[in-house]
ChimeraX commands (.cxc) that place a marker at each C-alpha (Angstrom):
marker #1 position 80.97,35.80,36.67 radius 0.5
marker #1 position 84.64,34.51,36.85 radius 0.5
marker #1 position 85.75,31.81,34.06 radius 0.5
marker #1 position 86.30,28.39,34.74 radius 0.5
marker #1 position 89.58,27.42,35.71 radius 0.5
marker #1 position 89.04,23.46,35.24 radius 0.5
marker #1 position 90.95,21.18,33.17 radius 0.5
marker #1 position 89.70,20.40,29.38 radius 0.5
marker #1 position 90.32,17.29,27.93 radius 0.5
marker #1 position 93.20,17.93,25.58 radius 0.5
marker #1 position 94.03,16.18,22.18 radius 0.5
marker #1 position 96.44,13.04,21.26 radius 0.5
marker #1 position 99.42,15.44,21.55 radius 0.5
marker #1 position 98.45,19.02,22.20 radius 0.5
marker #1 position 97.34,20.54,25.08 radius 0.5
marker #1 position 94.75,23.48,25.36 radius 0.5
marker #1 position 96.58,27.01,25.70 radius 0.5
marker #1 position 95.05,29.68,27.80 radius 0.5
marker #1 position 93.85,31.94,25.33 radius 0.5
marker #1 position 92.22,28.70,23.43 radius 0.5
marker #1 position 91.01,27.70,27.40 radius 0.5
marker #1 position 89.21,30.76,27.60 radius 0.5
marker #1 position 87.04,30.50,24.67 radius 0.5
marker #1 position 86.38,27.05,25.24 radius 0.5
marker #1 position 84.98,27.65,28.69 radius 0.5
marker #1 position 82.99,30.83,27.77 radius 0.5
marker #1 position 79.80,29.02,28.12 radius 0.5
marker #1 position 78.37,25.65,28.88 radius 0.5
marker #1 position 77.22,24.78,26.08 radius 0.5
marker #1 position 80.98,25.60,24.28 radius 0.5
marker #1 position 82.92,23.49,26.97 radius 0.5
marker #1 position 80.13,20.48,26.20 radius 0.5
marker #1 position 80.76,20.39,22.39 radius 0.5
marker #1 position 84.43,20.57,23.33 radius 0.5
marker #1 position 84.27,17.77,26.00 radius 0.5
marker #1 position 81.85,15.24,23.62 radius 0.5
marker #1 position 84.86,15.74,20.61 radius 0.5
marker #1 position 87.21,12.68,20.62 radius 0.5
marker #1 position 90.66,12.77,21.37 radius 0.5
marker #1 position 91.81,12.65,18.32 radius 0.5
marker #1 position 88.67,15.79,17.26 radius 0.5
marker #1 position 90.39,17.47,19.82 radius 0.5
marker #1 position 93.80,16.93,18.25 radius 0.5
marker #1 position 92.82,18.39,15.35 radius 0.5
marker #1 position 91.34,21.81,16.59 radius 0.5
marker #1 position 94.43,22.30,18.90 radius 0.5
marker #1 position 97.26,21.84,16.09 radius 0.5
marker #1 position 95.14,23.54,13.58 radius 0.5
marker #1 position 94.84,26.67,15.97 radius 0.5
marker #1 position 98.58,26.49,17.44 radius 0.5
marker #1 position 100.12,26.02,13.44 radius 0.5
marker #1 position 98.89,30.05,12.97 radius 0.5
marker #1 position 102.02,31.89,12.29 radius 0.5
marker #1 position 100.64,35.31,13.41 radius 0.5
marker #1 position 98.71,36.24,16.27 radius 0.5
marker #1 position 95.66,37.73,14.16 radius 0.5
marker #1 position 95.83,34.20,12.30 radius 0.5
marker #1 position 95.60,32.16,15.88 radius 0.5
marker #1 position 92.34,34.62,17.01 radius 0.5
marker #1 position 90.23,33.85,13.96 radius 0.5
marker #1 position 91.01,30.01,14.08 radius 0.5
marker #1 position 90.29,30.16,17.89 radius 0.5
marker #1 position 86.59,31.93,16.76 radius 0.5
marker #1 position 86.09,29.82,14.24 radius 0.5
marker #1 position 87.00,26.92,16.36 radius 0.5
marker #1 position 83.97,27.89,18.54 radius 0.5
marker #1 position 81.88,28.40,15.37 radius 0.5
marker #1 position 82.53,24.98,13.93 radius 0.5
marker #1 position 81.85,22.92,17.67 radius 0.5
marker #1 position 78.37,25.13,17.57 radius 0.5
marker #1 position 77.43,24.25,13.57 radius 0.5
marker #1 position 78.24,20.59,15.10 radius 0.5
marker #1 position 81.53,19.89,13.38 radius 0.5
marker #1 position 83.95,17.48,14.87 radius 0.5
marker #1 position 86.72,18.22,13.07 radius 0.5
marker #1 position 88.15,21.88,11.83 radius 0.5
marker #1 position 87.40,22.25,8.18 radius 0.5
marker #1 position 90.27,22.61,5.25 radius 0.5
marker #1 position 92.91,21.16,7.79 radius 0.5
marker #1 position 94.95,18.36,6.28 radius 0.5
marker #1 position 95.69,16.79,10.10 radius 0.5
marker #1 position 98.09,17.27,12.44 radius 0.5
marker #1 position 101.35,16.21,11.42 radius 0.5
marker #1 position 102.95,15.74,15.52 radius 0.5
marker #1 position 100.91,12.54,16.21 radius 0.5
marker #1 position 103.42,9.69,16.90 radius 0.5
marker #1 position 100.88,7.29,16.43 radius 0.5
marker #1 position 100.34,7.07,12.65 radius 0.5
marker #1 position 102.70,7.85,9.93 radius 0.5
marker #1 position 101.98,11.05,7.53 radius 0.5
marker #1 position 100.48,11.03,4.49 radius 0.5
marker #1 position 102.37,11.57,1.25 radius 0.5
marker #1 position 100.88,15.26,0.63 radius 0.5
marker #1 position 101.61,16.03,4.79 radius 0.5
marker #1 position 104.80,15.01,4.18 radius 0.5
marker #1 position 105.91,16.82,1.07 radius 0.5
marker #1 position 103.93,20.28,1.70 radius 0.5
marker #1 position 103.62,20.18,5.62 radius 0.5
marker #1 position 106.58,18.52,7.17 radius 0.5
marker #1 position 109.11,18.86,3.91 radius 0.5
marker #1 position 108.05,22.29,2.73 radius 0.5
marker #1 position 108.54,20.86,-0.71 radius 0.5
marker #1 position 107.32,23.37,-3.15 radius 0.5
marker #1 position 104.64,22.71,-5.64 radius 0.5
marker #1 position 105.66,21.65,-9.21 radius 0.5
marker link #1:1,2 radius 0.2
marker link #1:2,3 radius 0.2
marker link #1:3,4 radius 0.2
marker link #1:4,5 radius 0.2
marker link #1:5,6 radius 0.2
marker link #1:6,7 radius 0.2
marker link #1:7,8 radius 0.2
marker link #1:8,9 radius 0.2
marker link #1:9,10 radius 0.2
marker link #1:10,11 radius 0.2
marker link #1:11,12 radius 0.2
marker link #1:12,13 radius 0.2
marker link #1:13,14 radius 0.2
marker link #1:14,15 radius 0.2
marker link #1:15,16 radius 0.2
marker link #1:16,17 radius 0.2
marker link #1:17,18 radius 0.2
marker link #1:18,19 radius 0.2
marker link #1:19,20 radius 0.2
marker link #1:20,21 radius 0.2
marker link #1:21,22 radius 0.2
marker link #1:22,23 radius 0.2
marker link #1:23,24 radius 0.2
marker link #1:24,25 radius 0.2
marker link #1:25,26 radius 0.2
marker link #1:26,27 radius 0.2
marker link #1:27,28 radius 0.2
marker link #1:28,29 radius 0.2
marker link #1:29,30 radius 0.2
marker link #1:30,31 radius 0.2
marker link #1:31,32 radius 0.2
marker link #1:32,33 radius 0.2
marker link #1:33,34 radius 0.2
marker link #1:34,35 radius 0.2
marker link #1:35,36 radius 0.2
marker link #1:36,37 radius 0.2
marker link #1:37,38 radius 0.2
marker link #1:38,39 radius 0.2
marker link #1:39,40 radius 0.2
marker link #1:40,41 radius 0.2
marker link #1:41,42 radius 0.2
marker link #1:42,43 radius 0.2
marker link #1:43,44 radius 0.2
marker link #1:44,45 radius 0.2
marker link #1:45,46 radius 0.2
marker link #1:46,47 radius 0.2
marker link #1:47,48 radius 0.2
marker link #1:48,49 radius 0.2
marker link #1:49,50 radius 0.2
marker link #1:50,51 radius 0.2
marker link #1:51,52 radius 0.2
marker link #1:52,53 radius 0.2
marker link #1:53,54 radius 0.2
marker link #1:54,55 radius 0.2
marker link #1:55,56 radius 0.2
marker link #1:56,57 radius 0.2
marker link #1:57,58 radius 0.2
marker link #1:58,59 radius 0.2
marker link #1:59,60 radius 0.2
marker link #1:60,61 radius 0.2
marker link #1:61,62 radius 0.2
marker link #1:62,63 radius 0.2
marker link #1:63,64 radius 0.2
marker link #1:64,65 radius 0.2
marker link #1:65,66 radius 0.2
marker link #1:66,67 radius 0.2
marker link #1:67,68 radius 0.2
marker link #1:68,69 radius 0.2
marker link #1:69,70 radius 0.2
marker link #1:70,71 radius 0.2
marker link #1:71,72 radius 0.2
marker link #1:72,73 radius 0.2
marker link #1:73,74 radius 0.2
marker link #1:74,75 radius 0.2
marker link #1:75,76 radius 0.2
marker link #1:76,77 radius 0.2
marker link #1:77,78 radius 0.2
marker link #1:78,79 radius 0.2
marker link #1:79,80 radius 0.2
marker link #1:80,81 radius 0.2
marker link #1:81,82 radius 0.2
marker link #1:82,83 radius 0.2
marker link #1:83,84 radius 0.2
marker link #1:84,85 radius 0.2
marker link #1:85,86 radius 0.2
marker link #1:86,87 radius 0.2
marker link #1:87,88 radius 0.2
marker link #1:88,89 radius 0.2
marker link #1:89,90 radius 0.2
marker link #1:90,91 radius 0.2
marker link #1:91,92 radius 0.2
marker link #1:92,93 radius 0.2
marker link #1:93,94 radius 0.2
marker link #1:94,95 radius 0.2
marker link #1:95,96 radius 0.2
marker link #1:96,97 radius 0.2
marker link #1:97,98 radius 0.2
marker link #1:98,99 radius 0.2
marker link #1:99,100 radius 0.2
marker link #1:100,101 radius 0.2
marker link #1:101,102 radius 0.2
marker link #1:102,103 radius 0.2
marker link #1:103,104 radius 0.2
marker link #1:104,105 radius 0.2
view
């Protein structure tokens, strides 16, 4: 059977790559979860997967992605937020460690 080649709703600021389109549209029930997430749910999953440095990295947060929509999470676990929204400012620890790279003290 050929994958699905329709649009998924995308996050506040990041759009869904191929490789991340492809999982999310290799069942039903997958592109359902994905679909019911908010916006901002969305958001989350996309930065969280597209902030992997290495491509090994990006392939485990795309499976676990898929894992965490099916154990009914609506957000990705141990991910302080996505730091490119324009619509809210950063917190004090996003801005220090993730947008500063300000070492620990």
């Amino acid at each position: 059977m050929a994958k699905s080649k329709r649009e998924l709703p995308a996050g506040l600021v990041h759009a869904v790559p191929p490789d991340m389109h492809a999982a999310l549209t290799a069942t039903a029930e997958i592109t359902a979860l994905w679909q019911d997430l908010t916006a901002i749910g969305r958001n989350e999953f996309l930065c969280w997967v597209e902030d992997a440095k290495r491509q090994e990295t990006r392939a485990r947060r795309i499976q676990r992605t898929i894992e965490e929509l099916l154990d009914g999470r609506k957000r990705p676990c141990c991910w302080a937020g996505c730091i490119h929204r324009t619509d809210k400012k950063p917190g004090k620890w996003q801005q220090a460690v993730l947008i500063d790279r300000s070492a620990k003290s």
